[in-house]
C-alpha positions, 0 to 999 in steps of 0.5 A: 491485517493489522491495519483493518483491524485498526479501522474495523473497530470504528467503522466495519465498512469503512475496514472493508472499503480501505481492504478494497482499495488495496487489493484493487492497487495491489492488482494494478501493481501487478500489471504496472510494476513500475507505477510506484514512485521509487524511493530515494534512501533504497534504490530497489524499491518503490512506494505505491500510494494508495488514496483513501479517504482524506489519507491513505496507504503507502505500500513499499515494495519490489520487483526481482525477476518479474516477482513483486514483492511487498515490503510494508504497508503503512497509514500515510500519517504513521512515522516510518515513511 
């Protein structure tokens, strides 16, 4: 993932934690479908944050027919969201 890979050239453990922090949510999306915030310009879809450390994630995703599927997953301070 590319964005362990960013994180595990400066601290491997650190990579590993933020890689945990994701599945864990990823695993709460799953029972909680509706736990993102939806995002306003693309009405289908929603945005889970993810804390970690003094930022975190956002993964964009959406639910169709009981299907959860990921769009995008980003560093709060990268500029696409």
């Amino acid at each position: 993932m590319r964005l362990d890979k960013f994180l595990e050239d400066k601290s491997p453990r650190a990579a590993q934690k933020a890689y945990q922090a994701i599945q864990e949510n990823i695993a709460l999306l799953t029972n909680t479908p509706l736990i993102g915030k939806p995002v306003k310009a693309k009405p289908s879809y929603r945005d889970l944050f993810i804390r970690f450390g003094a930022a975190g994630y956002v993964l964009r995703y959406r639910t169709l027919q009981n299907n959860i599927y990921i769009s995008e997953l980003r560093h709060y301070r990268e500029n696409k969201f």
